[in-house]
C-alpha positions as CSV (number, residue, x, y, z in Angstrom):
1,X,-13.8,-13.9,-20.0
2,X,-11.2,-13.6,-17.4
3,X,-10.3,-10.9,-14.7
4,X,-6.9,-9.8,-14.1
5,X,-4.7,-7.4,-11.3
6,X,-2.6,-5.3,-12.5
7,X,0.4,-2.9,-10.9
8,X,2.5,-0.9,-13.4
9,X,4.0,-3.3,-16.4
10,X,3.3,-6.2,-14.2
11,X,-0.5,-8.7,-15.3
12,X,-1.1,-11.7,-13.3
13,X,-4.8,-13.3,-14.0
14,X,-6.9,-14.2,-11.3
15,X,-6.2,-18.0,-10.7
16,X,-9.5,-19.3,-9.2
17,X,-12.5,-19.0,-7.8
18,X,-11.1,-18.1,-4.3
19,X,-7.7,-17.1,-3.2
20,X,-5.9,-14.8,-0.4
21,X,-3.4,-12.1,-1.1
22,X,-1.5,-10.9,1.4
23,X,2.4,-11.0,2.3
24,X,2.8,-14.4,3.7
25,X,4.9,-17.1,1.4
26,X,1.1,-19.7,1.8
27,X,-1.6,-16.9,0.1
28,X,-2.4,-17.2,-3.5
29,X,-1.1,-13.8,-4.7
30,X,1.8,-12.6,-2.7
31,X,2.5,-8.8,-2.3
32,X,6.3,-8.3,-0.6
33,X,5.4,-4.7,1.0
34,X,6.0,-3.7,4.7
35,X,2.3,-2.5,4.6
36,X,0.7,-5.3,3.7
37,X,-0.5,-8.2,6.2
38,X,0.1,-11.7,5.7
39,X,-3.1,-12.8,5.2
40,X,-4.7,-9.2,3.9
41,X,-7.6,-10.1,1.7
42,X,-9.4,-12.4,0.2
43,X,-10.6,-12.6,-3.5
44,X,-14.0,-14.5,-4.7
45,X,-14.5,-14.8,-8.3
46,X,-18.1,-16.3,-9.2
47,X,-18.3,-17.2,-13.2
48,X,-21.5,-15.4,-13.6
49,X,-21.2,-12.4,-10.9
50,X,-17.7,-11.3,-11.1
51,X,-15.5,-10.9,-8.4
52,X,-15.9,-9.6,-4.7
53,X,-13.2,-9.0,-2.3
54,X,-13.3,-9.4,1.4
55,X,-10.5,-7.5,3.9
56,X,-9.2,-10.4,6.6
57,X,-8.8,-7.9,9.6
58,X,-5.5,-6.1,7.9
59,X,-3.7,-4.2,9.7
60,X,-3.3,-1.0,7.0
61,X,-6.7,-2.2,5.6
62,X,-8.4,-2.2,2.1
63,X,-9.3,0.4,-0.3
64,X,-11.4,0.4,-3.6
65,X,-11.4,3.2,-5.6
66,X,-10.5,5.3,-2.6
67,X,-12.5,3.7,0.1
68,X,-12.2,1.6,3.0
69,X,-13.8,-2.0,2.7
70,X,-15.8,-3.2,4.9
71,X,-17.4,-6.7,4.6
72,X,-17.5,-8.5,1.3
73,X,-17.5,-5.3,-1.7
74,X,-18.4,-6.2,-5.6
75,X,-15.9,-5.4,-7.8
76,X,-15.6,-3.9,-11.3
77,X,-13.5,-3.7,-14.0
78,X,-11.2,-0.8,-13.6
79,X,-11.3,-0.3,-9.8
80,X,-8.1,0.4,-7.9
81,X,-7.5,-1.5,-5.5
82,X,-5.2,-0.8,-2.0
83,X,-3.6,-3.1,0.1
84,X,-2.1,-1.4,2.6
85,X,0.2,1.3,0.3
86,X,0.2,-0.9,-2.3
87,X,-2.0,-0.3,-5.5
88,X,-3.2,-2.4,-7.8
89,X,-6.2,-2.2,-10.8
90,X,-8.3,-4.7,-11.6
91,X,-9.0,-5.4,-15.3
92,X,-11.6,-7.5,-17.5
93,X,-10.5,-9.5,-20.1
94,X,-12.3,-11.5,-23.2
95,X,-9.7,-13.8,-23.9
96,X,-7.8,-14.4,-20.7
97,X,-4.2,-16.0,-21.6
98,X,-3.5,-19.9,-20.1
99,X,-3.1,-19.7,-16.8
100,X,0.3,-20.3,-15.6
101,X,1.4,-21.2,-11.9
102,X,4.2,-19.9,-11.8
103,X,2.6,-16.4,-12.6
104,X,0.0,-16.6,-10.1
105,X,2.4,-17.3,-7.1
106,X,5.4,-14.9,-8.2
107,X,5.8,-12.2,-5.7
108,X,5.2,-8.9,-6.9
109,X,7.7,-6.4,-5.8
110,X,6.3,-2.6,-5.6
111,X,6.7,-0.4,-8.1
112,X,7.4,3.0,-7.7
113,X,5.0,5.1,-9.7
114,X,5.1,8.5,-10.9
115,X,3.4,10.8,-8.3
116,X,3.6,14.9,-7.8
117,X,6.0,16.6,-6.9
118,X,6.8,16.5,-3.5
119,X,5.9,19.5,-2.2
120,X,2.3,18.7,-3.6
121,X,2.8,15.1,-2.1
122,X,3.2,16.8,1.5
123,X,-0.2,18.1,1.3
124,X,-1.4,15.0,2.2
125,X,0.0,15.8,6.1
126,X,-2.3,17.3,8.4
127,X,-0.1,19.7,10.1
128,X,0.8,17.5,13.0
129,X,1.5,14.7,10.4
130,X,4.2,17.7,8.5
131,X,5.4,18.3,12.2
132,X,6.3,14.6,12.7
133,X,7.5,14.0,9.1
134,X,10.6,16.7,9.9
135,X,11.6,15.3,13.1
136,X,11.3,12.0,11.8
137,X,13.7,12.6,8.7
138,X,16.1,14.4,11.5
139,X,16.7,10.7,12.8
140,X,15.5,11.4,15.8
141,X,14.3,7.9,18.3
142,X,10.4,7.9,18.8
143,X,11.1,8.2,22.2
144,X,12.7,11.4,22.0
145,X,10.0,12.8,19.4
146,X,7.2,11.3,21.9
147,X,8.8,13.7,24.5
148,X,9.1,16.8,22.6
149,X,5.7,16.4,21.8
150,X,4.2,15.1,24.9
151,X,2.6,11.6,23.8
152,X,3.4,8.4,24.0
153,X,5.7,6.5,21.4
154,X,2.6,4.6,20.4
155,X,1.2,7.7,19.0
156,X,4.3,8.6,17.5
157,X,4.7,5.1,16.0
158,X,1.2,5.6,14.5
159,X,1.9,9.1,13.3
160,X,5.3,7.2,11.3
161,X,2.7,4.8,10.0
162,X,0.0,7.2,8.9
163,X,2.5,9.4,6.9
164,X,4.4,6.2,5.2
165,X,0.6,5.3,4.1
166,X,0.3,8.9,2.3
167,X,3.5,9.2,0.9
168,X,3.5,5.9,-0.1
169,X,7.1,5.4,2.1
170,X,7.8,1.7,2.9
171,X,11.5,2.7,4.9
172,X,13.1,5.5,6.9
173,X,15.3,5.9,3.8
174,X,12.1,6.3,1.4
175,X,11.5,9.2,4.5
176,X,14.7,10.9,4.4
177,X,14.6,10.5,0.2
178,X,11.2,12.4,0.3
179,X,12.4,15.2,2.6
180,X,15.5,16.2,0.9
181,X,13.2,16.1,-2.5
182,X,10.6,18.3,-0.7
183,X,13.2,20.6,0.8
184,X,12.2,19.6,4.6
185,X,15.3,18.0,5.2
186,X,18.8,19.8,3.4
187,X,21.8,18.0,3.2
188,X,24.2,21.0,3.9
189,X,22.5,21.5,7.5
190,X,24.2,21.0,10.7
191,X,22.7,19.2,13.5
C-alpha cells in the first residue's frame, strides 16, 4: 500500500516517511508557483496510520478539502489538498510503483484546469474584491489605486493577493487574460 499526490496527468508517490513541499530547490516535493512558500508544508506518512500534514507558517496557507489547517490534520485518500493556489489530490494505492528519485524531486509546474466560466469565476469577489479586480486589469500602480480608494498600498497589495488566490491568477497577465474573458476589461476601449 502506497499514497500518492496527484495534480492533473501528473502522479508522484509519496517518497518517505517525512518530507517538506514547498517552492524552495532543498524540500522533498517541489511546487514552482508564485503562491507557494519555500518551505510550505510538511508531509508525515506513518506505515500503519496514514499520512498527516502539517502547514510550516505559509504565507497563502493550507487547505484540505476546502479548509484551512491548522496544526498537524489526518489525511485520507481522496482529499484535495491547497498549497497556496495550487491543488493537488491525494490518492491510495495497493501496489505503489518503485519508487524513483528522479520523480519525487521533479518540479511540478501548475496546470491549468478547467474551471467556469468566467463570469461565474468572478463570483468569488466580494464587491470590493470586483472593484479592485477592474482597476487592477486597467494597469493602474497600487499606489494610484490605494489613492482612489483611500487605503494604503498594503491593502491594495493584499486585495491583488486575495483575488489571484480565487481566481487561481499567478501574474498580472493571468489578470488581464481573465478580464477580457469575463468582459471587465475590452480590448477596443480607450483609456
Amino acid at each position: 500500500m502506497g499514497w500518492t499526490l496527484k495534480s492533473g496527468h501528473r502522479e508522484i508517490t509519496i517518497p518517505t516517511r517525512k518530507f517538506v513541499v514547498g517552492r524552495g530547490s532543498e524540500v522533498g516535493f517541489q511546487i514552482r508557483d508564485d503562491s507557494v512558500s519555500r518551505r510550505h508544508a510538511l508531509f508525515r506518512c506513518e506505515p500503519d496510520q496514514g499520512p498527516t500534514l502539517e502547514d510550516l507558517g505559509s504565507q497563502n496557507g493550507t487547505f484540505v478539502n476546502g479548509q484551512p489547517i491548522v496544526g498537524s490534520v489526518r489525511l485520507g485518500a481522496g482529499d484535495r489538498i491547497r498549497f497556496g493556489s495550487y491543488d493537488i489530490e491525494l490518492t491510495h494505492v495497493f501496489d505503489p510503483p518503485a519508487f524513483e528519485q528522479e520523480r519525487a524531486t521533479e518540479p511540478m509546474l501548475r496546470e491549468r484546469t478547467s474551471r467556469e466560466p468566467p463570469q461565474d469565476l468572478l463570483s468569488a469577489l466580494s464587491p470590493r474584491e470586483r472593484e479592485m479586480f477592474a482597476i487592477l486589469a486597467e494597469g493602474r500602480s497600487l499606489r494610484a489605486i490605494a489613492k482612489h480608494f483611500g487605503v494604503s498600498t498594503k491593502t491594495v497589495e493584499t486585495h491583488r493577493t486575495r483575488i489571484g488566490q480565487k481566481l487561481g491568477l499567478r501574474s498580472r497577465a493571468d489578470l488581464i487574460q481573465c478580464a477580457l474573458a469575463s468582459g471587465v476589461l475590452r480590448p477596443d476601449a480607450k483609456g
